[in-house]
C-alpha positions as CSV (number, residue, x, y, z in Angstrom):
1,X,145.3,98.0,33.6
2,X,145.6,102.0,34.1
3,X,143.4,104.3,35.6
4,X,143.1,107.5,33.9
5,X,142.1,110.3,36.8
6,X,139.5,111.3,34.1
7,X,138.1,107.9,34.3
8,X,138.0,108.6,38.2
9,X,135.7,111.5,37.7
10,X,132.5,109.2,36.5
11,X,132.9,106.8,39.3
12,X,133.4,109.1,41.9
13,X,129.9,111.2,40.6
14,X,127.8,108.1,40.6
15,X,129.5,107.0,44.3
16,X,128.7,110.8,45.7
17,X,124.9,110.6,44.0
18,X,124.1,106.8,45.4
19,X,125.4,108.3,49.1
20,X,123.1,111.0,48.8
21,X,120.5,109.3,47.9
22,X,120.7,106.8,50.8
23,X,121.0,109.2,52.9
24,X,118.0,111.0,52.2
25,X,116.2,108.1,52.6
26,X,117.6,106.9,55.8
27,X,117.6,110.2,57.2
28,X,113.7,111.1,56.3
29,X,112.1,108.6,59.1
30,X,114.8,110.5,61.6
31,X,113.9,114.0,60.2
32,X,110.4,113.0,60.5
33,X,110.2,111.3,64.0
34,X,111.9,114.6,65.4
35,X,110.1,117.6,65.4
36,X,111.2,121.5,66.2
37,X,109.8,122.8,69.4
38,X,107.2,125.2,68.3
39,X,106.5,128.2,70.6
40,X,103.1,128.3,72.3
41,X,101.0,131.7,71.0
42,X,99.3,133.8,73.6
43,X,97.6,136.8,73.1
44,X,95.2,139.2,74.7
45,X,94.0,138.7,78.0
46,X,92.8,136.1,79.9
47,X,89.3,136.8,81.3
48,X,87.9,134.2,84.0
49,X,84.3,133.5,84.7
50,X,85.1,134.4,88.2
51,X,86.3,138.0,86.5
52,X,83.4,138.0,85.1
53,X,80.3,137.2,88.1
54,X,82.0,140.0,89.9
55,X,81.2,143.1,87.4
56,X,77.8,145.1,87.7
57,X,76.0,147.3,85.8
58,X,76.8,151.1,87.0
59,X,80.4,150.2,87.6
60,X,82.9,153.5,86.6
61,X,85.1,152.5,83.8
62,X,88.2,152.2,86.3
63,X,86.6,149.8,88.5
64,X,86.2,147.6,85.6
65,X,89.1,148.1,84.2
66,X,90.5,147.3,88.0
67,X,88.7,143.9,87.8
68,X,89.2,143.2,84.1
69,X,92.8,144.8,83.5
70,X,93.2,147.1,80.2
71,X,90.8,145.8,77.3
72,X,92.9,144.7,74.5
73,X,90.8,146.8,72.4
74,X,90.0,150.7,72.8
75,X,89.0,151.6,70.0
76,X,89.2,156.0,69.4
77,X,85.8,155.5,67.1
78,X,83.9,153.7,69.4
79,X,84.9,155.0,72.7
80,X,82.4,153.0,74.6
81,X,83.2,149.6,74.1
82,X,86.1,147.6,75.2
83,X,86.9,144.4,74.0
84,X,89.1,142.0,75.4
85,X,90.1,139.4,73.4
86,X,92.5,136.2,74.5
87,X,93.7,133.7,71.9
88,X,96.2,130.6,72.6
89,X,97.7,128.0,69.9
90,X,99.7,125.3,71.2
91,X,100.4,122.2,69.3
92,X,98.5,119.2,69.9
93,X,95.8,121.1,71.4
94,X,93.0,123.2,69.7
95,X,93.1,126.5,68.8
96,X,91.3,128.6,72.2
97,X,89.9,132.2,71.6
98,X,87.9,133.6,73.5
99,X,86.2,137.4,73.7
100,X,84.4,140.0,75.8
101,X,83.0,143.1,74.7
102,X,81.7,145.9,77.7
103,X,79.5,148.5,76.7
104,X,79.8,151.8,78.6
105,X,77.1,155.2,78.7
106,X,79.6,157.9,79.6
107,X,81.6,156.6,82.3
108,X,79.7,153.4,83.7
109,X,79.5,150.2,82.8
110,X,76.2,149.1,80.7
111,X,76.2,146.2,79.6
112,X,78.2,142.9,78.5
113,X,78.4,140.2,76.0
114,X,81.0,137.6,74.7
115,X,81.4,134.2,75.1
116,X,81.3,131.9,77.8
117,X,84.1,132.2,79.8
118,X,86.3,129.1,81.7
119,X,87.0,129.2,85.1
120,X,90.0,129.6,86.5
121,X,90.4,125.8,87.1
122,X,89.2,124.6,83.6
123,X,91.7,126.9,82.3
124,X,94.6,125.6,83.9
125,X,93.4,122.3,83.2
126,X,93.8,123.1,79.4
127,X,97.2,124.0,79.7
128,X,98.5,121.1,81.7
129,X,96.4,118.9,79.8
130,X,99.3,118.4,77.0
131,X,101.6,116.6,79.4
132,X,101.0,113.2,80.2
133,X,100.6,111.9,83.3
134,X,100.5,115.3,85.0
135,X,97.9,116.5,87.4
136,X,96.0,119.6,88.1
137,X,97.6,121.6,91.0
138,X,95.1,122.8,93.4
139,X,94.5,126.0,93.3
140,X,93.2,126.0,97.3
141,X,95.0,125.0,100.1
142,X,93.0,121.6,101.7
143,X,92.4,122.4,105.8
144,X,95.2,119.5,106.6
145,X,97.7,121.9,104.7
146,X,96.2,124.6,106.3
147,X,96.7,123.3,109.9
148,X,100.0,121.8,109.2
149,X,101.3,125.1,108.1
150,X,99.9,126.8,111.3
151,X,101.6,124.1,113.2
152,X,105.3,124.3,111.1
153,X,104.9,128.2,111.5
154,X,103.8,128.1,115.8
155,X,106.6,130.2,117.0
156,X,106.6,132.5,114.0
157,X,105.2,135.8,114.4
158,X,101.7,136.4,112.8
159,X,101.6,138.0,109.6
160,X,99.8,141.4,109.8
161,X,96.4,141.4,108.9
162,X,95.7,143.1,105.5
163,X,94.6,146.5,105.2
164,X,91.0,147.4,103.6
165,X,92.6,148.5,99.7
166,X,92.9,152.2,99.0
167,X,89.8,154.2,97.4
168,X,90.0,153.8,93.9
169,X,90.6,157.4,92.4
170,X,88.6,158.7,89.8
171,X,92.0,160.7,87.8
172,X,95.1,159.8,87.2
173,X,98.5,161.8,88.1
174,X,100.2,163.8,85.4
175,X,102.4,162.1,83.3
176,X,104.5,164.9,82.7
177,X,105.5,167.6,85.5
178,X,103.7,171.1,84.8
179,X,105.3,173.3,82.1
180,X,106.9,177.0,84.0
């Protein structure tokens, strides 16, 4: 018996499509088990409570701002309110968003209102809270590493004691040197 290579074509398209086929299936449990790494989202800014407890009513706009960092949100229509808005997506975890609006008269603070805030710590509990198995750091050094430290560091030479921080000014420097 002779095989024609036109009576090779047939075969070898039913032997390709049967391949494929397996292959799909085989390889869809694979594809599925393995996932992309998907990039964690974070925008705005992150506002503690701590941030927070510390502002006043009657504070200048700079001194919050020096607490607070820039608002997310100045808006040129309502020049009086800042809003600072932080949002994180991660997968596995909820979606966190959290905001902060401060109300100014002129050029002191108001008043505020948002949502409750999380402290520093529950905050970086959320993050590490994906991994398994891993713990908060602490944020605070206990007084055995405290007293361990001073005795590593005995014959080291005392750091200098830190300065009271400059007055905050009320302007700002040109940008641009004066036109001649």
């Amino acid at each position: 018996m002779h095989f024609s290579p036109l009576s090779a074509v047939p075969l070898a398209a039913c032997i390709f499509l049967s391949a494929c086929s397996g292959i799909d299936r085989y390889t869809y449990g694979v594809a599925t088990a393995l996932t992309p790494y998907r990039v964690e989202i974070v925008q705005g800014n992150f506002v503690s409570k701590e941030q927070v407890t510390v502002l006043q009513k009657g504070m200048s706009r700079t001194q919050a701002r020096d607490i607070l960092g820039t608002p997310l949100v100045a808006d040129a229509f309502h020049k009086d309110r800042w809003d600072y808005v932080f949002t994180i997506r991660r997968e596995g975890v909820q979606a966190q968003e959290k905001h902060l609006a401060l109300f100014f008269n002129g050029d002191t603070l108001d008043r505020w209102e948002g949502d409750e805030m999380p402290s520093e710590s529950d905050f970086v509990a959320t993050l590490v809270a994906k991994r398994r198995g891993s713990q908060i750091p602490p944020l605070e050094a206990s007084e055995e590493k405290l007293e361990q430290f001073a005795a590593e560091n005995k014959g080291s030479p005392a750091p200098p004691a830190p300065s009271a921080p400059p007055p905050i000014t009320a302007s700002y420097p040109p940008l641009e040197p004066p036109q001649r």
